[in-house]
C-alpha positions as CSV (number, residue, x, y, z in Angstrom):
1,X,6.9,-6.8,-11.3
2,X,8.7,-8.6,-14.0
3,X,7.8,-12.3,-15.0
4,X,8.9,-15.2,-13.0
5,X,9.0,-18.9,-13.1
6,X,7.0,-20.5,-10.8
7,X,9.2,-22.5,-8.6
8,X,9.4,-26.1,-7.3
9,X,8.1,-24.9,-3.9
10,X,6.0,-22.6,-5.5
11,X,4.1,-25.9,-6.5
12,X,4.6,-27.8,-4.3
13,X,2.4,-26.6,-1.7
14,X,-1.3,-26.1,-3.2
15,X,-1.4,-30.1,-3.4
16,X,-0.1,-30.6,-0.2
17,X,-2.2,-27.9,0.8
18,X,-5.4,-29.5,-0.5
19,X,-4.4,-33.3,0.0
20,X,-3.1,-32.8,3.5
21,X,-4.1,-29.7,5.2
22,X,-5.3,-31.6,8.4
23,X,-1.6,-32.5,8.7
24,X,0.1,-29.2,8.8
25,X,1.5,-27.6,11.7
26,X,0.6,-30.6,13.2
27,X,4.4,-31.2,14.1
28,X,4.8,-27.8,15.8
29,X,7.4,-25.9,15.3
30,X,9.9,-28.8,15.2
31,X,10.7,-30.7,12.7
32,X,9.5,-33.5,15.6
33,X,7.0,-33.9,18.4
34,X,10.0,-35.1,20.9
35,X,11.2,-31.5,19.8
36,X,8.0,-29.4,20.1
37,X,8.3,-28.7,24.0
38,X,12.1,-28.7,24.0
39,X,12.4,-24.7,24.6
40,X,10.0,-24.5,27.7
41,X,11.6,-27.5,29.4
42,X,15.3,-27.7,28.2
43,X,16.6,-24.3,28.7
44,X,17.1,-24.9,24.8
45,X,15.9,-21.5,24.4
46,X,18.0,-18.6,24.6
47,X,16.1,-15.3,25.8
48,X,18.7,-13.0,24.2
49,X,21.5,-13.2,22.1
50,X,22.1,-16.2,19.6
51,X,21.6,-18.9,18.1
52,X,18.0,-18.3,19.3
53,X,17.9,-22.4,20.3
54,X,20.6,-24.5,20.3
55,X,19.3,-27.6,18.6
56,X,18.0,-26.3,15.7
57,X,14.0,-26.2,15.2
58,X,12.2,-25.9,12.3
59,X,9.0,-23.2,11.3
60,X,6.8,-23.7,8.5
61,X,6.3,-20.4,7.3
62,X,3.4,-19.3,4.8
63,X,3.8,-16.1,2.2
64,X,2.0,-15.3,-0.6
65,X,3.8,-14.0,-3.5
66,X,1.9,-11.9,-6.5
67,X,1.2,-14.4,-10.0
68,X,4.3,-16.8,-10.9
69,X,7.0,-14.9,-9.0
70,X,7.9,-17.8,-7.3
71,X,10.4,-18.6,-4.3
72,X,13.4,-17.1,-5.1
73,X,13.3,-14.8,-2.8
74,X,14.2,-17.8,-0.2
75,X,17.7,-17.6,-1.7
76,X,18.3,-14.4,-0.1
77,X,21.9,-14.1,1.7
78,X,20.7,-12.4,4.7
79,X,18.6,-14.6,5.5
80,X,20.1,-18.1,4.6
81,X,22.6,-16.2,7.3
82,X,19.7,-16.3,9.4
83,X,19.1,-19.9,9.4
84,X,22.5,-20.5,10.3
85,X,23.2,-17.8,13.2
86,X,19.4,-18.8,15.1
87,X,19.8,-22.2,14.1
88,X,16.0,-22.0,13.0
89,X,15.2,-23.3,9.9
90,X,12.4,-22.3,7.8
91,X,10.1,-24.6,5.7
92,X,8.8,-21.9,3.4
93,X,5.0,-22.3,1.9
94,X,5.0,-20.0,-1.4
95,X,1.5,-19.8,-2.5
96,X,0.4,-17.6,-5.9
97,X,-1.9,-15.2,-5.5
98,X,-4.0,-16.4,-8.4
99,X,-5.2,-18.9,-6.5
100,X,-5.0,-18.2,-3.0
101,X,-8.5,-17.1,-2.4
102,X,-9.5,-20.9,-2.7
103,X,-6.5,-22.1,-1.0
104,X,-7.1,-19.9,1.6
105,X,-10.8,-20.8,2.4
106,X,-9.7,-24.6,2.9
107,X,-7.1,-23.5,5.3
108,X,-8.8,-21.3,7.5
109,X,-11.9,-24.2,7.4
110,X,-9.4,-26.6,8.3
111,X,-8.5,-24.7,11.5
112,X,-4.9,-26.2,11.1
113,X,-2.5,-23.6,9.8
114,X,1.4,-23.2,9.3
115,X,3.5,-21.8,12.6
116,X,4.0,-18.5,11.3
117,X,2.0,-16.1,8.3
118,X,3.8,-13.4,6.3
119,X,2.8,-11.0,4.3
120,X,-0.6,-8.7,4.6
121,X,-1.6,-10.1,1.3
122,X,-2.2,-13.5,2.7
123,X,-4.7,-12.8,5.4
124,X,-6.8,-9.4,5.7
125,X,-8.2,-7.5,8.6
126,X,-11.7,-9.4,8.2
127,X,-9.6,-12.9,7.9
128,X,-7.8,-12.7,11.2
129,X,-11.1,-10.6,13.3
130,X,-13.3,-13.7,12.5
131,X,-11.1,-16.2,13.3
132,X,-9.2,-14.3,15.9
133,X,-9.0,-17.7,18.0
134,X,-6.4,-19.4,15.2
135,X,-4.2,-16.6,15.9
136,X,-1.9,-15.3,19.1
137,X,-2.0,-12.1,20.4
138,X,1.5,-10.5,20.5
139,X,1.5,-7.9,23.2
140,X,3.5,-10.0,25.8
141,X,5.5,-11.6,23.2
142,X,6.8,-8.0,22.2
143,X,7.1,-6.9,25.7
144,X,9.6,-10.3,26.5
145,X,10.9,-11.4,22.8
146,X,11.4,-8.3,21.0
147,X,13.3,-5.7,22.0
148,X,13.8,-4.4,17.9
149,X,10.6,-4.3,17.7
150,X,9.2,-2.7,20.9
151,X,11.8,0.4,20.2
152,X,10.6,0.9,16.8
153,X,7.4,1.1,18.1
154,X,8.3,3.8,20.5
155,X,10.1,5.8,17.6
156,X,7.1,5.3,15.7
157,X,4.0,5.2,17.9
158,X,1.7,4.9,14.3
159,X,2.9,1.2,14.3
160,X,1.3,0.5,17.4
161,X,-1.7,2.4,16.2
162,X,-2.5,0.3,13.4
163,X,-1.4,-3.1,14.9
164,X,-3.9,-2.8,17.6
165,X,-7.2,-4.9,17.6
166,X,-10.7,-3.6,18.7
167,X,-10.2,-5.7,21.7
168,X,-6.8,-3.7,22.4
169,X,-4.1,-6.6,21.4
170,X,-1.8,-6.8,18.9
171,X,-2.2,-9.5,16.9
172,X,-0.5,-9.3,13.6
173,X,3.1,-7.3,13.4
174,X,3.7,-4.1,11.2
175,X,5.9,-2.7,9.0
176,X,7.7,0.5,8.3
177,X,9.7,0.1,4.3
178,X,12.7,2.6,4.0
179,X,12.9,5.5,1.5
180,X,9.3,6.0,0.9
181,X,7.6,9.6,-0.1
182,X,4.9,11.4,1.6
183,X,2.7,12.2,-1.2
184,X,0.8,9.6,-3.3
185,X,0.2,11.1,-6.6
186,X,0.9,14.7,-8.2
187,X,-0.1,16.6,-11.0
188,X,1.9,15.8,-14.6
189,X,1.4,18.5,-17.0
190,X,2.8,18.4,-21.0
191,X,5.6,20.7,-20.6
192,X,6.3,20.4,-24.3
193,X,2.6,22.2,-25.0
194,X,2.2,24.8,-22.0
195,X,6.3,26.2,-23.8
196,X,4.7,25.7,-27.3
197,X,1.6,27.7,-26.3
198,X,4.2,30.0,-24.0
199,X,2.0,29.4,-21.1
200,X,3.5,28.6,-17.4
201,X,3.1,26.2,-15.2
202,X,-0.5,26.9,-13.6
203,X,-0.4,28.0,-10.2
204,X,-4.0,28.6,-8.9
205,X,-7.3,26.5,-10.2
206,X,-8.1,29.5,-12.8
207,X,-4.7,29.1,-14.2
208,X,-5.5,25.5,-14.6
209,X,-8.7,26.0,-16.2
210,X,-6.8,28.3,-18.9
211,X,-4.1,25.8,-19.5
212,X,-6.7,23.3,-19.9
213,X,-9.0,25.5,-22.5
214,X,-5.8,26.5,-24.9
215,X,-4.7,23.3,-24.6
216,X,-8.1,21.6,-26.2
217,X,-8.1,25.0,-28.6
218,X,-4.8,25.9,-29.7
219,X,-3.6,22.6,-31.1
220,X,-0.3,21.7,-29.2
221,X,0.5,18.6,-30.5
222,X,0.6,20.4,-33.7
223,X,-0.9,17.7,-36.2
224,X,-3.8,19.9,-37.4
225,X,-6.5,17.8,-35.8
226,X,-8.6,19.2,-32.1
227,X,-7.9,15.6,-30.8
228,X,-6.3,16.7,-27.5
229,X,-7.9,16.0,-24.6
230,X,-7.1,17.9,-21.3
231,X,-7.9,15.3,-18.7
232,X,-9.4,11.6,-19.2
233,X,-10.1,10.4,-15.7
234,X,-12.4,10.4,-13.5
235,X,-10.5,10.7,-10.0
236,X,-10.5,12.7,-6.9
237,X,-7.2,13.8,-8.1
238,X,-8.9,16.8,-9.8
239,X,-10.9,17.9,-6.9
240,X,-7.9,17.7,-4.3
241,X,-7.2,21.3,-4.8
242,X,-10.7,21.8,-2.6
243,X,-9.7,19.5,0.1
244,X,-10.7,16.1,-1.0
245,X,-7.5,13.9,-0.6
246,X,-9.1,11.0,0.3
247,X,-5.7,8.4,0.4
248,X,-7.5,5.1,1.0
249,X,-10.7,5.6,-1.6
250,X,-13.4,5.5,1.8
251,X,-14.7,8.6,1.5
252,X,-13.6,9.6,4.7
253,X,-11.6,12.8,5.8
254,X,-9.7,14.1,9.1
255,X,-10.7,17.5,9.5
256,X,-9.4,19.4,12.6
257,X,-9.1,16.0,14.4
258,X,-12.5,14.8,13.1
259,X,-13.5,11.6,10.8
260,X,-15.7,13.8,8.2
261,X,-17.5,11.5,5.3
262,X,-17.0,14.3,2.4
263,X,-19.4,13.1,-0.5
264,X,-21.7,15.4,1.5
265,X,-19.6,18.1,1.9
266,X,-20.0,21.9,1.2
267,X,-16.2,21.1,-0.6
268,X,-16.7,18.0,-2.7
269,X,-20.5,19.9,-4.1
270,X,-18.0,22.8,-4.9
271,X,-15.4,20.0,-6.8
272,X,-18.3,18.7,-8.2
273,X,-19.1,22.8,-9.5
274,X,-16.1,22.5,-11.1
275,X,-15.6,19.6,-13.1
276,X,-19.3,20.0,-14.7
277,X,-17.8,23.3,-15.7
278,X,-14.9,21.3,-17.3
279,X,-17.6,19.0,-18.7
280,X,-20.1,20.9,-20.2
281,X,-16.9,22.5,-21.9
282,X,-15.4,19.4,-23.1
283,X,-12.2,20.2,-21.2
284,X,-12.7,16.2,-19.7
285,X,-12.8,13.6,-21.7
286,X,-16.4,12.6,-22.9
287,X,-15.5,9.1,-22.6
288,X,-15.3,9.8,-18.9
289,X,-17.7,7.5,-17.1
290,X,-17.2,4.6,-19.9
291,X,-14.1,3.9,-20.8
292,X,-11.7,1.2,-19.1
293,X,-8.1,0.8,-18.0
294,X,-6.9,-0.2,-21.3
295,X,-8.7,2.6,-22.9
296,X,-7.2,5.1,-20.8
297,X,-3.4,3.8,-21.5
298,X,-4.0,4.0,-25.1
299,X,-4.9,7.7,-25.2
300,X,-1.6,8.4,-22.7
301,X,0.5,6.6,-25.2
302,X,-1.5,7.6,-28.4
303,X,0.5,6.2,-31.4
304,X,0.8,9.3,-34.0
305,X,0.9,11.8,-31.3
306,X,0.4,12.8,-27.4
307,X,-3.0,14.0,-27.3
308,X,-3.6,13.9,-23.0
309,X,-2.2,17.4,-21.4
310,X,-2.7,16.7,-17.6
311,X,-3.1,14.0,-15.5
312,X,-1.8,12.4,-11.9
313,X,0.4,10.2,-11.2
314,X,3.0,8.8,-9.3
315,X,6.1,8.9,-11.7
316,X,5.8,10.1,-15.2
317,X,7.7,7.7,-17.0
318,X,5.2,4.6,-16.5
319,X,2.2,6.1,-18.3
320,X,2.7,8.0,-21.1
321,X,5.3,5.8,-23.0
322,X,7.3,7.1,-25.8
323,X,5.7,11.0,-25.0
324,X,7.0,10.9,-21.6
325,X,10.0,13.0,-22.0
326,X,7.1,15.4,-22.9
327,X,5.9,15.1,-19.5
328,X,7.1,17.1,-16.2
329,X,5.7,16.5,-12.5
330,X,4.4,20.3,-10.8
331,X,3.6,21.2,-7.4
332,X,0.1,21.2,-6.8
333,X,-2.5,23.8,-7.9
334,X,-3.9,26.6,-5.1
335,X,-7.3,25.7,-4.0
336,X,-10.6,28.2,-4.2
337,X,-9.5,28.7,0.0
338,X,-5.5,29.5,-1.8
339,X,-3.8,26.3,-0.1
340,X,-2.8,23.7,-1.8
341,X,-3.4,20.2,-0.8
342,X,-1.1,17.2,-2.0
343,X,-2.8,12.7,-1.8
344,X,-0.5,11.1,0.5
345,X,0.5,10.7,4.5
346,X,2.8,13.2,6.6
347,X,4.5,10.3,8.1
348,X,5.3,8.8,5.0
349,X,3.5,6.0,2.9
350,X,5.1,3.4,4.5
351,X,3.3,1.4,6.9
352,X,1.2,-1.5,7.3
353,X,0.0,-4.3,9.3
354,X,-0.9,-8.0,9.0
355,X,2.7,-8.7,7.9
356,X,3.5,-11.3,10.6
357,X,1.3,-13.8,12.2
358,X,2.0,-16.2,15.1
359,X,-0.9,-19.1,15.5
360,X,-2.1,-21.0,18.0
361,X,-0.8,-23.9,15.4
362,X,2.7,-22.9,17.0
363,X,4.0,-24.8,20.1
364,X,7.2,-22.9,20.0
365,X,5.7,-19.1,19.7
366,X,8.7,-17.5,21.3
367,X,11.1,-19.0,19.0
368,X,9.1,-17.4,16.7
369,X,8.8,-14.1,18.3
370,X,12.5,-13.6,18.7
371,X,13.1,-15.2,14.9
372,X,10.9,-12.8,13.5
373,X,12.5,-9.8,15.9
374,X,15.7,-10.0,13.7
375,X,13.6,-8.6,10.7
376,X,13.1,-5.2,12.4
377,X,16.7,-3.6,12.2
378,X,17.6,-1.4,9.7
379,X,20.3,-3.6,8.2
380,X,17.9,-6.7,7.7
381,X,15.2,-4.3,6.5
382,X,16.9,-2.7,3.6
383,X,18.1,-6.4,2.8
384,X,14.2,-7.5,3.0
385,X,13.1,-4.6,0.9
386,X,16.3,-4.5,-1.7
387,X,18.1,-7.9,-1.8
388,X,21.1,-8.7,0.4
389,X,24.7,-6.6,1.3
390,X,26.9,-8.2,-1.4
391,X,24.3,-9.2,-3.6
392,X,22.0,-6.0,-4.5
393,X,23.1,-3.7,-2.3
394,X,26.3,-2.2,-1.4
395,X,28.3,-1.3,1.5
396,X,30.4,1.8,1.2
397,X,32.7,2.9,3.4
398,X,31.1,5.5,5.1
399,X,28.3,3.2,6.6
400,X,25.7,4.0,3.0
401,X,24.5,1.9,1.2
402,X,24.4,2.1,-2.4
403,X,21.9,0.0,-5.0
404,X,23.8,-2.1,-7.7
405,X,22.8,-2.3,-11.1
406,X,19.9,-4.9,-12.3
407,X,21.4,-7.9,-14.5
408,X,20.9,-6.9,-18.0
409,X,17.3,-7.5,-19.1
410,X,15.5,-7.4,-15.9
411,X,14.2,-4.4,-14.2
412,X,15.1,-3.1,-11.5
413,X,12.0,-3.5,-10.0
414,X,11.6,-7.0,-11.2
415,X,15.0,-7.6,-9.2
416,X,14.1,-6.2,-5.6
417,X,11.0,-8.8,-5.8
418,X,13.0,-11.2,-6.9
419,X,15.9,-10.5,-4.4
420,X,14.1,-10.2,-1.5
421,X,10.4,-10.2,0.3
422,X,10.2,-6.2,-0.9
423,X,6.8,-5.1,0.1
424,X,5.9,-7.8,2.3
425,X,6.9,-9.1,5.6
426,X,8.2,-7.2,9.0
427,X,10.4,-4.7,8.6
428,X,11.8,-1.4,9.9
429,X,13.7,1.2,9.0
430,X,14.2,4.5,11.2
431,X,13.4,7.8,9.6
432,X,17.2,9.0,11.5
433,X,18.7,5.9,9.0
434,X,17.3,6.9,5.7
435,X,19.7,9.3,4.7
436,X,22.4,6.6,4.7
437,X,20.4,5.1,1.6
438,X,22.1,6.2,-1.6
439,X,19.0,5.8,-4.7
440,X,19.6,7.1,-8.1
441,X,17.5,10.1,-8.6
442,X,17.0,9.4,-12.1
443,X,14.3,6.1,-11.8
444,X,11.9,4.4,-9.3
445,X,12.1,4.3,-5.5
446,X,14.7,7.5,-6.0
447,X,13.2,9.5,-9.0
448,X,9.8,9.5,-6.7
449,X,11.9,10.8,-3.8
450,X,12.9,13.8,-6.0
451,X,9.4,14.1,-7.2
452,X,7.9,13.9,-3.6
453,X,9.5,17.4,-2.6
454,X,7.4,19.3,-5.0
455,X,4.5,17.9,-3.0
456,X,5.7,17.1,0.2
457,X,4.7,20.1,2.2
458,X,1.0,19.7,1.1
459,X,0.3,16.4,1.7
460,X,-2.8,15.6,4.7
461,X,-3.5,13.5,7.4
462,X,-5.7,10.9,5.6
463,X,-8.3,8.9,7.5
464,X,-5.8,5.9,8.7
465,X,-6.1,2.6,8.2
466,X,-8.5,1.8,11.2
467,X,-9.5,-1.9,12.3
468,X,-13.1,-3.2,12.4
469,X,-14.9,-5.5,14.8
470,X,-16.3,-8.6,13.4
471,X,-20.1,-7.2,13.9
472,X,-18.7,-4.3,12.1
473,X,-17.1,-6.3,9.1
474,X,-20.8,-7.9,8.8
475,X,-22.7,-4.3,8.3
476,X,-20.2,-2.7,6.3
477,X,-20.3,-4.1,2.8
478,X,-24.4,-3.9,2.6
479,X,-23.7,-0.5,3.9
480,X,-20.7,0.6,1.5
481,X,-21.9,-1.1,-1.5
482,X,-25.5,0.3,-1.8
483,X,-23.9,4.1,-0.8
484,X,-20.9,3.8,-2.4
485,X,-22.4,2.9,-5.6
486,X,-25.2,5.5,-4.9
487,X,-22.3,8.0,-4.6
488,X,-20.7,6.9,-7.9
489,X,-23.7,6.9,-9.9
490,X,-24.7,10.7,-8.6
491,X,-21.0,12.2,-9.2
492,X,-21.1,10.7,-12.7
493,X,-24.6,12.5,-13.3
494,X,-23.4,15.6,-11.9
495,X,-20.7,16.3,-13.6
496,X,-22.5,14.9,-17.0
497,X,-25.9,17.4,-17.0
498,X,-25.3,19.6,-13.8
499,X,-28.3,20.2,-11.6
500,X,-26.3,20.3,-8.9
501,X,-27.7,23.0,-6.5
502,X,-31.1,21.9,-7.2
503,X,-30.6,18.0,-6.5
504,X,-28.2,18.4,-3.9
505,X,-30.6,17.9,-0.8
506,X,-32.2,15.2,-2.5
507,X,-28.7,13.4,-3.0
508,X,-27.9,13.9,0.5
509,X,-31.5,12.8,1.7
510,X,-31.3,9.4,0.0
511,X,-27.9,8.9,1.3
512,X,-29.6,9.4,5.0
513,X,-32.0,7.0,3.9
514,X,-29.6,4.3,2.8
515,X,-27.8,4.4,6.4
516,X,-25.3,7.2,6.5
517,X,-25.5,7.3,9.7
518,X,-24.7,3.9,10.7
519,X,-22.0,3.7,8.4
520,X,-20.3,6.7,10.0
521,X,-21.2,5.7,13.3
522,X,-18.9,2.3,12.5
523,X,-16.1,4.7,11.0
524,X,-16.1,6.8,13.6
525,X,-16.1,4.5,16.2
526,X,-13.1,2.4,14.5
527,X,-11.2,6.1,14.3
528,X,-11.9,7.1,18.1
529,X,-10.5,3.1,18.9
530,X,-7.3,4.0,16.6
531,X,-6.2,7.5,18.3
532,X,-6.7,6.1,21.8
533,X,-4.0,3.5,21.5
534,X,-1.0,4.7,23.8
């Protein structure tokens, strides 16, 4: 994400925040109360077309951007464009995330908030359920305001589906981002030792556990020492080949339509089977359950030589450092039932909600509605996502679009955040205008693209991203955190001394007793709420 220097605005507004939160949004949308009306009772406001009013009005507009990036994004050509074309101007209010949690307790106590919220980073599912009254629902807005909008929706009814509260309104805006793969992470294997050892690239899950055993044996790295170590994480990456691609870490499946909680499945006590079997032959690392983060990266980039054979990940190139030429990405391994099964989401990882906000704070919300329409076509979304036509990306003649090269010394990475809102904020980009998006194939957004069709095919429907009640937000965490932990501990004494088959109705009897059945009760409900939305 690349460092960046916090910014005037970027300061600015915790003081203010703190020292005069009563006062904000106070003035509306305008920049003054004579103004705040004007739309409604003027004919100031144009329904279609633009500018969007014809004296200009002013939003105060709250993001939150990660550590010290800053507000540079602000300077973004498309949408100082923006300003001028609507003729509504935008007082932005940058906060850090490093110290938003506090700054974000005051706000919602203080009941007064900005006119519009971007980002799903600044305020969560739970934030804008249980204090649903700060906030406007949408629906007619979207139906009146926002034409973009209401036909990306029908393109892409999953949009709709995860923007609608228990109550059956819409009350925070999605996104779709452009050029994103279906699967989340595949298996990276050291090519360098499976052509040493003339092995090939394992195919089935007793292939795997071959490659694995010769490569703890048979010295690959070729230093004289048995310091290889096959796999160091514990993940539900190495049980996926039975089913178990859980995308969102909930524990929760679809199975032929159905919301399944696995940890009590016939599948995941078979993956469990398995990696005791790689345990108990030290085939995974016996640091396993102990070790941290920084640990971990250590032994991927191991000084003297590459000592970690397999692993999964989302590009190669970010983990194992100076080995990582070593390293290739494979299709995934066959399955004991001989299909293979791939993390991710057939519609693409792509979407997400809580990225735009209206209040109640707002007297001018259809100003609002129809500024923030403008974000969902394709040419504003690649600009919010890249950087702006002219600046980051390029025009070609042929209607593509091509990414320019980062200044020297920045990433490109670093660039897009820096460029542009990138993973925050509405957007959309139709799956029918991706192709005219030109990425290197060699590094980030592209390179994953390339990686993605090795996978692609396999990937499952995860359990989606449902929405919770506020009586269900209060059960959940005394629910999740007692059986979640419960789960964690068990796994990591399974795998460690076995005993599976024997303590396995025990395990699932205790889990009863903790509330399983409530807590999948809740899930289940939120699910059957998702799928109904038409």
């Amino acid at each position: 994400m690349g460092i960046h220097s916090k910014s005037r605005a970027a300061k600015k507004w915790p003081l203010l925040l703190l020292s005069a939160v009563m006062v904000m949004g106070m003035a509306g949308c305008s920049g003054n109360k004579e103004k705040a009306d004007a739309p409604a009772d003027t004919g100031d406001f144009n329904k279609e077309g633009l500018p969007i009013v014809n004296e200009p009005v002013t939003l105060k507009v709250l993001t939150v951007r990660w550590g010290s990036m800053g507000d540079t994004f602000t300077q973004n050509q498309w949408l100082k464009d923006l300003e001028k074309n609507t003729n509504v101007k935008i007082d932005w209010q940058v906060m850090s995330s490093n110290d938003w949690a506090e700054q974000k307790s005051i706000l919602l106590a203080s009941g007064t908030l900005p006119d519009v919220v971007v980002g799903d980073q600044t305020f969560s599912d739970s934030d804008i359920v249980n204090n649903l009254s700060y906030f406007r629902p949408l629906d007619e807005y979207i139906d009146q305001y926002m034409p973009n909008l209401k036909a990306a929706m029908e393109e892409t009814p999953e949009m709709k589906k995860i923007s609608t509260f228990p109550d059956g309104k819409i009350y925070s805006l999605p996104t779709r981002l452009p050029s994103r793969p279906k699967s989340s992470r595949q298996p990276v294997i050291n090519k360098a030792w499976l052509d040493k050892l003339g092995l090939k690239t394992p195919d089935t899950l007793d292939d795997l556990y071959n490659v694995m055993k010769a490569f703890k044996e048979k010295d690959p790295n070729g230093n004289g020492k048995a310091d290889e170590i096959p796999y160091i994480e514990v993940s539900n990456d190495l049980i996926s080949p039975f089913g178990i691609t859980d995308l969102n870490s909930n524990n929760m499946l679809v199975k032929d339509g159905k919301a399944v909680y696995y940890p009590t499945s016939e599948e995941y006590k078979e993956g469990l089977k398995w990696e005791n079997k790689l345990y108990s032959e030290g085939l995974l690392d016996k640091e396993l359950f102990t070790q941290d983060a920084t640990m971990i990266s250590a032994k991927f980039q191991n000084p003297d030589a590459p000592i970690v054979g397999l692993s999964y990940q989302w590009t190669p190139d970010a983990v194992f450092g100076k080995w990582s030429e070593q390293y290739e990405t494979i299709p995934p391994v066959a399955g004991p039932d001989g299909k293979r099964y791939t993390i991710g989401n057939p519609i693409g990882m792509n979407l997400a909600r809580n990225e735009l906000l209206i209040t109640t704070s707002c007297k001018n919300p259809e100003v609002a509605a129809r500024w923030a329409d403008q974000f969902y076509t394709n040419e504003a979304s690649i600009q919010n996502f890249w950087g702006a036509i002219g600046t980051v990306l390029k025009k070609n003649d042929d209607s593509t679009y091509t990414l320019m090269d980062p200044p020297a010394g920045t990433s490109a990475d670093a660039w897009y955040w820096d460029q542009s809102l990138r993973d925050f904020g509405p957007k959309y980009v139709s799956p029918s205008f991706e192709k005219n998006i030109v990425l290197s194939q060699s590094s980030g957004d592209g390179l994953k693209l390339q990686l993605d069709k090795l996978g692609s095919d396999y990937v499952t429907t995860p359990f989606p991203n449902v929405m919770y009640t506020s009586e269900e937000f209060q059960e959940l965490p005394t629910l999740t955190t007692d059986i979640d932990s419960y789960v964690t501990t068990m796994r990591a004494q399974f795998i460690t001394k076995g005993g599976i088959d024997e303590g396995w109705d025990a395990y699932v009897k205790k889990l009863n007793d903790m509330g399983l059945e409530k807590l999948l009760q809740i899930r289940t409900d939120a699910y059957a709420r998702y799928m109904s939305v038409k």
